[in-house]
C-alpha positions in Angstrom: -8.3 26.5 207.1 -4.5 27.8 207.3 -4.8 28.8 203.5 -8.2 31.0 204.2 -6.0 32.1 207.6 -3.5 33.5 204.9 -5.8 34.9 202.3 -7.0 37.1 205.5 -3.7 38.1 206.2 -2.9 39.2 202.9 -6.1 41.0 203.1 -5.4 42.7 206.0 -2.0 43.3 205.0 -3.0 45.0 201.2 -5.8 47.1 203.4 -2.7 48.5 205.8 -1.2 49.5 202.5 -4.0 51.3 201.0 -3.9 53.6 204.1 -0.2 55.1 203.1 1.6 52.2 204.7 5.7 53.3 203.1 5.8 49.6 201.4 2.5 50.5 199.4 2.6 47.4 196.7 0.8 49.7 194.2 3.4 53.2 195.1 5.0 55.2 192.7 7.4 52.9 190.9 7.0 49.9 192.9 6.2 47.5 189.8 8.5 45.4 187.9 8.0 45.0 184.4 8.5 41.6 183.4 9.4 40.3 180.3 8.0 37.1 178.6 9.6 33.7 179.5 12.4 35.4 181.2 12.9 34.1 184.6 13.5 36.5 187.9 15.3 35.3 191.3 12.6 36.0 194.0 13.2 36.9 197.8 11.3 38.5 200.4 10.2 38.7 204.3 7.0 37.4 205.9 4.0 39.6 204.7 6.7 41.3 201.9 4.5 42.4 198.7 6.1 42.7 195.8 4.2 43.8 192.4 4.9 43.0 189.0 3.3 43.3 185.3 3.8 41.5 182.1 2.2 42.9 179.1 -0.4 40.9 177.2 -0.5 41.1 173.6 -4.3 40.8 171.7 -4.2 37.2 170.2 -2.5 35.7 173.2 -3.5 32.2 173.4 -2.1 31.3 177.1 -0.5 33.5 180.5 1.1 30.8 182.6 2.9 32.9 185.4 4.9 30.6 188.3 7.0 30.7 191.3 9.3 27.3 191.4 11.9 26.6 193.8 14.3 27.9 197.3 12.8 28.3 200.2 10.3 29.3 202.4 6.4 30.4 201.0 5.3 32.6 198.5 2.1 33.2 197.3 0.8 34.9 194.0 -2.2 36.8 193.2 -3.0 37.7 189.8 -5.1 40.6 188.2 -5.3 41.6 184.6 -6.3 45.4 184.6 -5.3 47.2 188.0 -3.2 45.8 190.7 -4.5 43.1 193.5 -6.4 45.1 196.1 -8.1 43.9 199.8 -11.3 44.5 197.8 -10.5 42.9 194.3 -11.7 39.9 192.6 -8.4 38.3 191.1 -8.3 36.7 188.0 -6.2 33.5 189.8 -4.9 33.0 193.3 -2.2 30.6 194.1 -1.4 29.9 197.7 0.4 26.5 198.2 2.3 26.1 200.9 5.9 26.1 199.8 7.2 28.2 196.6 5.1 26.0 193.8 2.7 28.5 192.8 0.9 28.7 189.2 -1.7 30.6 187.6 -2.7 29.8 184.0 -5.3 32.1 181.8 -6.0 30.4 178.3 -7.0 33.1 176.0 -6.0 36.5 178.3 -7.8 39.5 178.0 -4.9 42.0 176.4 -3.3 44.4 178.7 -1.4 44.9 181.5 -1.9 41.7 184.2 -0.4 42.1 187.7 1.3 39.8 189.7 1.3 40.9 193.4 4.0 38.5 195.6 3.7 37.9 199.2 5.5 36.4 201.7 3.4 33.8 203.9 6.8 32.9 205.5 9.8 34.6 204.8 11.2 32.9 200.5 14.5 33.3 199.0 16.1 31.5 196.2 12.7 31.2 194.4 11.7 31.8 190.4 9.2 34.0 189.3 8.4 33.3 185.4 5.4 34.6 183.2 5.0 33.5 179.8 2.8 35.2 177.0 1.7 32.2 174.7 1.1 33.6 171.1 0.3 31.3 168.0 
């Protein structure tokens, strides 16, 4: 129940954005291009969204994106196409309490795949990694 209690507030939260809220996860140079297997320190505030990409080569064989670590709670949504919206249908959701999140996609669709970040409880001192597995 407090995990469907979250979803809905990250629902509401992304719909607040959509209507021209200043943190707009999906702005003008609001992503952060990740780069495969390279870790990046992770902070934020309670209901924080932060977006990121990682490319996706054709012939991947595995995307295995986590959050590991600190403290607080993170949770990940992840899309391959177009940013995580209030109305989209995400390729993974990970909402564990704490900052053990994981979402793995064996045989990814080539492209761009979005990770959108956001804060359940206010996290620092958290990992984010994504790793493109090619044969």
């Amino acid at each position: 129940m407090i995990r469907l209690l979250a979803r809905s507030a990250l629902v509401l939260s992304l719909a607040l954005a959509a209507c021209g809220d200043d943190d707009d996860p999906t702005g003008p140079g609001a992503v952060t291009l990740l780069t495969s297997g390279t870790p990046v320190s992770i902070s934020g505030a309670f209901n924080s969204q932060k977006l990121y990409r990682i490319p996706v080569a054709a012939g991947a064989t595995r995307l295995t994106v986590t959050t590991t670590g600190g403290s607080g709670d993170v949770d990940m949504l992840l899309r391959r196409g177009s940013p995580p919206t209030e109305t989209s249908v995400d390729d993974c959701e990970s909402l564990n309490f704490g900052n053990d999140d994981s979402c793995i996609e064996d045989s990814p669709t080539a492209g761009d795949w979005f990770i959108l970040l956001y804060g359940s409880e206010a996290y620092s001192g958290a990992t984010l990694t994504a790793t493109v597995t090619r044969p």
